[in-house]
C-alpha positions, -999 to 999 in steps of 0.1 A, spaced: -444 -125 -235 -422 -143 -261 -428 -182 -263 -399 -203 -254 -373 -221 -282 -391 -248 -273 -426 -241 -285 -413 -229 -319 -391 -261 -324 -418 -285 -313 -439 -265 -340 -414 -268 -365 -412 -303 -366 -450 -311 -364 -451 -297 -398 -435 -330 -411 -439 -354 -382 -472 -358 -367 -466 -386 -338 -463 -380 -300 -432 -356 -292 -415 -347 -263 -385 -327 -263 -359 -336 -232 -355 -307 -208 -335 -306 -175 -341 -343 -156 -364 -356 -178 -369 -393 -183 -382 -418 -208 -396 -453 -193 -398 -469 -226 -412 -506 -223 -426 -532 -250 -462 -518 -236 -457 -480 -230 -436 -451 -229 -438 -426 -202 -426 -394 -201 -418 -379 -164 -392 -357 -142 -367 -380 -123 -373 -364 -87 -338 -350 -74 -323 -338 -44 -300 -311 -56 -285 -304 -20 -268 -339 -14 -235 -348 -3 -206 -369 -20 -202 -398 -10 -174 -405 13 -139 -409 -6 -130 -449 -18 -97 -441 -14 -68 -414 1 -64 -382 -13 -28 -376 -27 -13 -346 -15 5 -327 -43 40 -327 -47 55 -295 -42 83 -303 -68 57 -301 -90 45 -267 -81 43 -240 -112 58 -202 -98 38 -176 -105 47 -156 -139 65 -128 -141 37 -105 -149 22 -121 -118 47 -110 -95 57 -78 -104 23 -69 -96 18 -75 -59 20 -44 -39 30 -37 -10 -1 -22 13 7 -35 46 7 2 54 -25 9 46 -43 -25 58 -24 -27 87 -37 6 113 -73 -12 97 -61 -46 112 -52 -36 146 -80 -14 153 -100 -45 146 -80 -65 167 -85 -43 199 -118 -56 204 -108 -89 203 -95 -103 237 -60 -119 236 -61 -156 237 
């Protein structure tokens, strides 16, 4: 099993420096203070949620609005004729509301 980048580099520069090392990876932190420095992952939660919005969101201004190219819209097809006997046999087993 190859070793990782890592390994090698730290190697690499122990050949000329021969103090502590510690090369940063995803969420790592350095507590440096007059006494110490520590070397830890910062505990995450990677499934949070934003927090709520400061202010309203501005709704975009359709005078604004780009068209689609050319290219773009010369190549939409028309398939309703194929998607469409798929549609309502779908929709038979739905009840009407």
């Amino acid at each position: 099993m190859p070793r990782p980048a890592s390994h090698a580099i730290h190697e690499r520069i122990q050949t000329t420096y021969d103090g502590p090392l510690s090369l940063a990876e995803d969420y790592m932190v350095w507590n440096i203070t007059k006494e110490d420095i520590r070397v830890r992952l910062a505990k995450v939660d990677e499934d949070v949620w934003p927090p709520p919005a400061t202010e309203k969101p501005q709704l975009p201004d359709p005078n604004q609005r780009i068209p689609y190219s050319d290219v773009i819209d010369g190549g939409k097809l028309d398939v309703k004729d194929v998607i469409q006997p798929i549609y309502d046999e779908v929709n038979k087993g739905i009840p009407d509301h």
